[in-house]
ZASETOR-992026 format. One record per residue (C-alpha): residue in three letters; x, y, z negated. Coordinates in steps of 0.02 Angstrom, whole numbers, plus 50000, padded with zeros to 5 digits. Each point is the difference from the previous one (the first is absolute). Layout:
N
AlaXYZ
...
//
This chain:
446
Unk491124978250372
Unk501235011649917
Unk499415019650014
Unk501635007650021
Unk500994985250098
Unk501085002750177
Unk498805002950138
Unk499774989250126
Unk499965001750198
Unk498715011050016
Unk500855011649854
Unk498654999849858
Unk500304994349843
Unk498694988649879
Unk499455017149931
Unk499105005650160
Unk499034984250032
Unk499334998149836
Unk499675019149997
Unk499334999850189
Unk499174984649988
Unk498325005350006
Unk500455009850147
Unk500994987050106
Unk499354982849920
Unk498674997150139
Unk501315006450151
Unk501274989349923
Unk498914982949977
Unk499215004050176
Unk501874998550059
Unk500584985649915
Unk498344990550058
Unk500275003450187
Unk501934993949981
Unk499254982649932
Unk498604999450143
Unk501565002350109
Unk500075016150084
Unk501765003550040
Unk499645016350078
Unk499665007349816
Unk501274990949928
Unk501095006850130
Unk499585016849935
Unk500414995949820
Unk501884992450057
Unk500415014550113
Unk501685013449946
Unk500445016150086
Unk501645004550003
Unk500175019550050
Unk501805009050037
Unk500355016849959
Unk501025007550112
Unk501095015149938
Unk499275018650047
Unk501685005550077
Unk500764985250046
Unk498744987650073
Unk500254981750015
Unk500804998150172
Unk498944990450134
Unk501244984050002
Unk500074997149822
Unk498015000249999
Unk500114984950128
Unk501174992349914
Unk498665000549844
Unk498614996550113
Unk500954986850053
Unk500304992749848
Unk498295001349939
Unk498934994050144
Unk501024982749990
Unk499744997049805
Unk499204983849980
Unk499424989749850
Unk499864981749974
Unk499204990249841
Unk500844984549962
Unk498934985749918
Unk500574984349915
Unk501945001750059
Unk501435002649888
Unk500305016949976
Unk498115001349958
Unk499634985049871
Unk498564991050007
Unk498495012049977
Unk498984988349851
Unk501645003249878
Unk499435017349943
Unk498064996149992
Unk500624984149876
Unk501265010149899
Unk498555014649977
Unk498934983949947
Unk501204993149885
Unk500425017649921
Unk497995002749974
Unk499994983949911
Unk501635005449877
Unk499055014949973
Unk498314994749946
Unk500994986649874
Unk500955013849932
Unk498365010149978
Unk499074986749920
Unk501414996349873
Unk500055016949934
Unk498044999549993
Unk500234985549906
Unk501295009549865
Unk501374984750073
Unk501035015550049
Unk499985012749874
Unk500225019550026
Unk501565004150053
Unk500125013949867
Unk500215020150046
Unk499144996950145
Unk498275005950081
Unk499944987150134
Unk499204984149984
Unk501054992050167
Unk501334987849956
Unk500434997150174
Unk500845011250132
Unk499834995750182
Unk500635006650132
Unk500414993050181
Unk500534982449959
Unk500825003549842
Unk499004997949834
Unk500495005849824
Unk499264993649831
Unk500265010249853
Unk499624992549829
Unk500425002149818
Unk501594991649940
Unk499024986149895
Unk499564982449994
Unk498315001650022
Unk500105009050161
Unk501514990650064
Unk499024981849960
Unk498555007250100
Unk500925005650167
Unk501334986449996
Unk498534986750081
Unk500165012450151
Unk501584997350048
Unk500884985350103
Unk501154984049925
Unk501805002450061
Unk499664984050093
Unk498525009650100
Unk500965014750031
Unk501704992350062
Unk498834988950134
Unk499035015550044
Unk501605010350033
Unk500824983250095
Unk498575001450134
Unk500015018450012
Unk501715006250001
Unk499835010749868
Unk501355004249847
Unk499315002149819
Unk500685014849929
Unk500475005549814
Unk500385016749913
Unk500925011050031
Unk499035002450189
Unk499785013550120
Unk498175004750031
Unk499465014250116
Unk501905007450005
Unk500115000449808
Unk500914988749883
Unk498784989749873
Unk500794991449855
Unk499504996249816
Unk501835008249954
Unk500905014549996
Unk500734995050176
Unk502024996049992
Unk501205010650097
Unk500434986150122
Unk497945001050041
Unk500085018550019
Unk501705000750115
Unk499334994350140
Unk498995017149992
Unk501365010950007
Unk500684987750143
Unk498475005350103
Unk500255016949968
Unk501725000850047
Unk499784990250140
Unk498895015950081
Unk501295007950013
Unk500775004350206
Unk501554993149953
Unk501015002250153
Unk498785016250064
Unk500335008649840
Unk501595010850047
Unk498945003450176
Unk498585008549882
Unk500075018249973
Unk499505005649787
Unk498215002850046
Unk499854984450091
Unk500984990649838
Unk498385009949882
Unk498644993450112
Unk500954982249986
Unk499845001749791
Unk498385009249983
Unk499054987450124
Unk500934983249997
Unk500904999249860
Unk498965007749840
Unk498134992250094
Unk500624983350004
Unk499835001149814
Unk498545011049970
Unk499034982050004
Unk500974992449856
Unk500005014449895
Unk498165000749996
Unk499884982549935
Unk501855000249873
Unk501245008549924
Unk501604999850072
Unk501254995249883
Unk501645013249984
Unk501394989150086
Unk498724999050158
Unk499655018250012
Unk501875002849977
Unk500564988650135
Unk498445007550119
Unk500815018749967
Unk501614995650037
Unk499404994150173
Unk499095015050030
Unk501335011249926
Unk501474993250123
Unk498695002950126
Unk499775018049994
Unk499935010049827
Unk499664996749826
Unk498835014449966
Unk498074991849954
Unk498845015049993
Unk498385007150081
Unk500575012950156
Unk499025014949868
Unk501574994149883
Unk501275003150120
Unk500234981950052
Unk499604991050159
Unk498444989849930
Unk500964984449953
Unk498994992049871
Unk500704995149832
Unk499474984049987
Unk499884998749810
Unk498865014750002
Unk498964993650156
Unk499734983049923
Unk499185008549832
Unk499045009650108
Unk499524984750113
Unk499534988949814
Unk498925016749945
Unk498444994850106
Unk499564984149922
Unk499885009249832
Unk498875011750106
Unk499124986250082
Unk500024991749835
Unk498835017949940
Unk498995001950142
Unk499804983050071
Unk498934992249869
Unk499284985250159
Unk501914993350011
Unk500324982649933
Unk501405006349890
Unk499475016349934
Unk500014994949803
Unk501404989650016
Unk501725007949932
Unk501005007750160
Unk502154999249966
Unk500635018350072
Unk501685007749925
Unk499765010249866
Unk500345020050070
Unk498774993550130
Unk498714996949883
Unk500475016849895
Unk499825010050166
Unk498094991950032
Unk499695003349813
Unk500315017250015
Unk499545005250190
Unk498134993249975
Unk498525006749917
Unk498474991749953
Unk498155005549994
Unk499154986949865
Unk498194991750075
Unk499634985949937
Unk501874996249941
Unk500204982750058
Unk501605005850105
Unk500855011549871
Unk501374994249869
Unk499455009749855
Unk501565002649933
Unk501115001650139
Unk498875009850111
Unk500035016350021
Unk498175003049972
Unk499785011849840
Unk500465017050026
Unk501304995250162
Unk500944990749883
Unk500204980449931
Unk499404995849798
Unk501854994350011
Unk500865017250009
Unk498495006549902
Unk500354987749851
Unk501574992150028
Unk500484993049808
Unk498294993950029
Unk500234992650168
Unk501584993249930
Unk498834987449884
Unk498994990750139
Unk500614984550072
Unk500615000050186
Unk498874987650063
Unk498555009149919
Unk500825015750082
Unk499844993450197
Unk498304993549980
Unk498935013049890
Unk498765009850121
Unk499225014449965
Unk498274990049999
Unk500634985349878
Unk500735014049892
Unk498495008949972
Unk498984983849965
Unk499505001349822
Unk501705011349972
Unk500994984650058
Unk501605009650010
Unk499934999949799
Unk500404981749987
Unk501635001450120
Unk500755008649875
Unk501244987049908
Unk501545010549947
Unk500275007749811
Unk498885016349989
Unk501205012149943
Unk499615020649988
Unk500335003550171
Unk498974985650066
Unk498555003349911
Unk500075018550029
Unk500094994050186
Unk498434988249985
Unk499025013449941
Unk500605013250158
Unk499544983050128
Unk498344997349887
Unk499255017450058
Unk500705000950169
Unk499114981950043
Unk498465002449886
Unk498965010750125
Unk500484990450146
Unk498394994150120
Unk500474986050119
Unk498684999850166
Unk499894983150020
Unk499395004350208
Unk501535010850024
Unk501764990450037
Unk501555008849936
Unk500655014750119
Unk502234998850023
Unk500645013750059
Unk501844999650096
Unk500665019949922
Unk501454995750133
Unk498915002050171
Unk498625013450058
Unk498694983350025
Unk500244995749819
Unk500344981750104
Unk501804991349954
Unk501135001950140
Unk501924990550011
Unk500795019050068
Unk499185007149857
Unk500924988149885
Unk501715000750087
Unk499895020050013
Unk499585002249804
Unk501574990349948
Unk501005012850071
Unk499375012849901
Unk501405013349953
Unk500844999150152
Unk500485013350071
Unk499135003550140
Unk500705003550181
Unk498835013750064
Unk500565001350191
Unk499744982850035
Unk498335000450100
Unk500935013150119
Unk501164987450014
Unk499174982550033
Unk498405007550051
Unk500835010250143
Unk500034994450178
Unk502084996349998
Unk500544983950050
Unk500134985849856
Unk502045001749991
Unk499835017749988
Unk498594999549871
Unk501574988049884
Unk501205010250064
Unk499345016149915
//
């Protein structure tokens, strides 16, 4: 069970049990054993909900509108349907978990058995994702590999009759999984215009000249801007869509896209917001060294990437999760700006996967060097020789990033946005303003 997952019902997450256990084990086993001897009166207890109403201290719920919830609450009823349509029939999940353990175990034993090699950058041995009844296989783009998984799969023939009897359609790329567009490609603008579509159909259209300008903000700041927050975690949106998108919003109400401390009305720039959105996976790519594709390469636009590079700082441990020469790990800067004609002689690929660890193994970092040693570069591999040569790795420790942009030293998307408005000038009434008690449209009024 994951420690820090959603809780559950009874509001405590994996941490506590495992933590607790030794508290509540017994209690809980006790419990579990009496609901299989079949005492509904404790499992009764267990499936029981309050639901409490707070009245207001000056003005009270009024006596008919608390029969009127009474009402509806005392005739609440709940029915379990078994083996009818809307249901399914209850033995298809128990056989797909079956067949999914099976996939899993074959998958396992292949990569014990070197048929699947290391897919390389990363720390996880898993070559399979699954989740609900959708499975994933991630492999390395080579014969050997594809020979070995190929067996797995169905003949046309097979898959054509299976999809006959079960009304099914077999899909292709480019698809839509979980709300976000999957492809192989740079996805085509007649993929992508459907998007904008959406977004312009949540739009009031005929309520629109009946909404006041605070009602027309709440309209672009909630419906609008959200329904893309999703896909701009996940892409980048290309120019023409983010163009089309502001125009929408800009007939809408105003063109302005700045924080409220800025003197705007917290319209997000959505440029801005996606690089801040595509900032946390190079932070979970740092700090979340259990993920499946931590040491694989992650695509984010470029001033993204500069903005992580220079809004983290790293504490070295063991220095399996540094870049030792793009990190900024010696003296609060990278061996980049320290050394650049230097830095200017190692190969790119040697650049994005050098750690801090591999570096220092046997003075790796010697060997990337590949350019013509000029003056400057060997006056430069001297200055990197004695800032690295009384480095100590602890092999126990893991490597410490610090977020400079946030008090918790954790990445935060706000944090992100906020900093790429630096030198802007600032709006210093605006808390008086949309932290008073006025009313919203006299709040965008002033």
């Amino acid at each position: 069970m994951p420690m820090d997952k959603a809780p559950g019902p009874d509001g405590f997450t994996g941490r506590f049990y495992k933590c607790c256990w030794g508290i509540i084990g017994a209690d809980v086993l006790l419990a579990l054993n009496a609901i299989h001897r079949g005492h509904v009166f404790k499992f009764r207890l267990l499936n029981s909900a309050f639901i409490t109403l707070i009245p207001k201290k000056h003005l009270g719920f009024g006596r008919k509108w608390c029969n009127l919830i009474s009402l509806l609450l005392s005739t609440s009823s709940t029915q379990v349907l078994i083996n009818r349509r809307e249901q399914g029939d209850p033995l298809s999940p128990m056989l797909f978990i079956l067949v999914m353990d099976v996939l899993n175990s074959l998958i396992a034993e292949a990569s014990q058995r070197n048929l699947l090699q290391p897919i390389h950058g990363s720390h996880n041995p898993h070559h399979i994702s699954l989740y609900a009844d959708d499975a994933v296989l991630f492999v390395r783009p080579s014969s050997g590999d594809l020979s070995a998984t190929t067996p797995i799969q169905c003949s046309e023939e097979d898959i054509a009759l299976i999809s006959e009897e079960l009304s099914f359609v077999v899909g292709s790329f480019p698809c839509t999984y979980l709300g976000l567009l999957l492809t192989l490609h740079k996805p085509p603008k007649s993929v992508l215009l459907p998007l904008v579509d959406k977004v312009a159909g949540k739009l009031p259209g005929w309520k629109a000249p009946l909404l006041n300008r605070a009602g027309r903000l709440v309209v672009v700041k909630s419906v609008l801007t959200t329904t893309l927050i999703h896909l701009m975690t996940a892409m980048d949106l290309p120019k023409w869509m983010i163009r089309a998108i502001d125009k929408l919003r800009r007939s809408f109400l105003w063109k302005v896209q700045r924080p409220l401390r800025f003197g705007g009305l917290g319209v997000l720039d959505l440029e801005r917001m996606g690089w801040a959105l595509r900032i946390r996976w190079l932070w979970f790519q740092k700090t979340g060294s259990t993920r499946t594709w931590t040491g694989l390469q992650v695509m984010v636009p470029k001033k993204a990437s500069a903005l992580f590079a220079a809004a983290v700082d790293t504490i070295v441990g063991n220095g399996r999760s540094t870049k030792f020469w793009t990190d900024r790990w010696v003296q609060g800067k990278t061996l980049a700006e320290l050394a650049p004609n230097l830095f200017n002689t190692i190969p790119k690929k040697t650049v994005q996967r050098r750690t801090v660890s591999q570096a220092l193994d046997n003075r790796r970092w010697v060997s990337d060097i590949k350019g013509a040693l000029t003056v400057q570069v060997l006056s430069e591999y001297l200055l990197v020789w004695d800032l690295v040569d009384g480095v100590e790795l602890q092999l126990d420790t893991p490597d410490q990033h610090l977020w400079k942009l946030s008090s918790s030293g954790v990445y935060s998307c706000k944090s992100a946005y906020d900093s790429m408005f630096t030198g802007t000038i600032s709006f210093s009434p605006w808390k008086r303003i949309w932290k008073s008690w006025a009313r919203m449209n006299c709040r965008f009024f002033i």
